[in-house]
C-alpha positions as CSV (number, residue, x, y, z in Angstrom):
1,X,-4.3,-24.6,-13.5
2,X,-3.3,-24.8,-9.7
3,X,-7.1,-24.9,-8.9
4,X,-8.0,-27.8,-11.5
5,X,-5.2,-30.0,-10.5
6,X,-6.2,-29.5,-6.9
7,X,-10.1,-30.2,-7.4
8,X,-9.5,-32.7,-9.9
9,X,-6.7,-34.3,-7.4
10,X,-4.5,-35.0,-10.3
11,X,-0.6,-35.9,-9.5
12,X,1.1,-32.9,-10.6
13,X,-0.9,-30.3,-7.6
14,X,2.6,-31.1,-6.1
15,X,5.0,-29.8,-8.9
16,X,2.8,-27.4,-8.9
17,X,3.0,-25.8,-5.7
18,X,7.0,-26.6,-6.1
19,X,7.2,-25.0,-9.3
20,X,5.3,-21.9,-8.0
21,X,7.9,-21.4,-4.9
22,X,10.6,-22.2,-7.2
23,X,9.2,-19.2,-9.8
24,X,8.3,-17.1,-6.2
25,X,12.0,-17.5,-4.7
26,X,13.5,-16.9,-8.4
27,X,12.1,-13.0,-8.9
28,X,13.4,-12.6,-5.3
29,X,16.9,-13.4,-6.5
30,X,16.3,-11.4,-9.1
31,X,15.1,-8.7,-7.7
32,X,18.1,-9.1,-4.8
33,X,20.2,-9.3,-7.7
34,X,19.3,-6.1,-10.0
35,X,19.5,-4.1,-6.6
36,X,23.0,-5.3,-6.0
37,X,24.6,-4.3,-9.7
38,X,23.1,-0.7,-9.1
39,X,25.0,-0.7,-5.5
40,X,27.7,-1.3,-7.6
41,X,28.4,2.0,-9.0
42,X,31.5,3.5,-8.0
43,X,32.7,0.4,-6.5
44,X,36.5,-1.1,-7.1
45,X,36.5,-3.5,-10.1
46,X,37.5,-6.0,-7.9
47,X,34.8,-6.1,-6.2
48,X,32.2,-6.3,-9.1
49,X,34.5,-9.2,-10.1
50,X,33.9,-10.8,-7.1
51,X,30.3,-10.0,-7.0
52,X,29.8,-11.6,-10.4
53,X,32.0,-14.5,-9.7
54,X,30.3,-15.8,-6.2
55,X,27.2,-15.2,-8.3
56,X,28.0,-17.7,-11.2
57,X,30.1,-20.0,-8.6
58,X,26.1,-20.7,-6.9
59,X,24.3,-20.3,-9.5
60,X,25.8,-22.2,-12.6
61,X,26.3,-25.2,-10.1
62,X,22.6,-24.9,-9.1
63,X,21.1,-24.4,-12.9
64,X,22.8,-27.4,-14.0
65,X,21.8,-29.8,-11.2
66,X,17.9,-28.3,-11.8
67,X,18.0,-29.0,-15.5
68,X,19.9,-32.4,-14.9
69,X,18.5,-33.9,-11.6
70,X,14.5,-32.1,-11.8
71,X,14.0,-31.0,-15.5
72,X,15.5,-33.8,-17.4
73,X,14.2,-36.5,-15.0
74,X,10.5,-35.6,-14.9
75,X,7.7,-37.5,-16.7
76,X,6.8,-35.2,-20.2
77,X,3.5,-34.9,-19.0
78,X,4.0,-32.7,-16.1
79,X,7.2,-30.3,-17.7
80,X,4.6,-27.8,-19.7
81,X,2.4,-27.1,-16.6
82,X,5.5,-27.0,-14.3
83,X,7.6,-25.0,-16.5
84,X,4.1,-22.1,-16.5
85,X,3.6,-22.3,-12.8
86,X,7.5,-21.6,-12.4
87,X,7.0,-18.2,-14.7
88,X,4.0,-17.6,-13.1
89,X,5.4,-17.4,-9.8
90,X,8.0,-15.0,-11.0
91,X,5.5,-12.6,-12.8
92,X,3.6,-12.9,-9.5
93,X,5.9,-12.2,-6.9
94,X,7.6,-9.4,-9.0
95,X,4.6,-7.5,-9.7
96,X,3.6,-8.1,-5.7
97,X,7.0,-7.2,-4.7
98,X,7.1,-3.6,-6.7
99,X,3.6,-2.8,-5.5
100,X,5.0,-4.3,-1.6
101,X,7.4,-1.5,-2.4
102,X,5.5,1.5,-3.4
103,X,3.2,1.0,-0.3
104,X,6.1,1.0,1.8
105,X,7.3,4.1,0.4
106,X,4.1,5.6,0.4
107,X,4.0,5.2,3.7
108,X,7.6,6.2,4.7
109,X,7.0,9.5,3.2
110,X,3.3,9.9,4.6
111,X,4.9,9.6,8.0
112,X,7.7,12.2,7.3
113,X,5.1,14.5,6.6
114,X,3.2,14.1,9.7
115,X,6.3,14.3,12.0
116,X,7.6,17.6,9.5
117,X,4.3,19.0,11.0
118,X,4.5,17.8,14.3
């Protein structure tokens, strides 16, 4: 889709690209997110209410203004595309992230080994 648009020079190559950072920058929080409740264990209630509240205090503000000022207020034409590069971009960068991971794990413990036998 990001290809045709590009080689085709059609007007939404820019959404997009947008769209894709947008999806890219959303698994990060997500990710960021996930590994911050299971930090959570064991902590005082108030702080996983004010974990939870900072949380929806940025990100309620933030959804509303996307669907209001970005979603709402772009031509019909480019929403479906937009809307697939967005999950794209999340599939992507979670699957690249987890695989980022288990290299650098692999590694980590590939070096122990060869400092256990040093």
């Amino acid at each position: 889709m990001l290809g045709k648009a590009f080689a085709m020079n059609e007007d939404i190559k820019m959404y997009l690209l947008i769209f894709w950072g947008i999806g890219m920058a959303l698994a990060f929080l997500r990710l960021f997110v996930n590994n911050s409740i299971k930090k959570m264990k064991g902590k005082n209630w108030k702080v996983k209410v004010a974990f939870f509240a900072v949380l929806l205090g940025f990100g309620l503000p933030f959804q509303s203004w996307f669907r209001n000022a970005v979603l709402y207020k772009m031509d019909s034409a480019y929403l479906g595309g937009s809307i697939a590069m967005l999950v794209v971009g999340m599939v992507f960068m979670t699957f690249f992230s987890g695989y980022a991971k288990g290299k650098y794990v692999e590694r980590k413990a590939g070096s122990s080994q060869v400092m256990a036998k040093s």
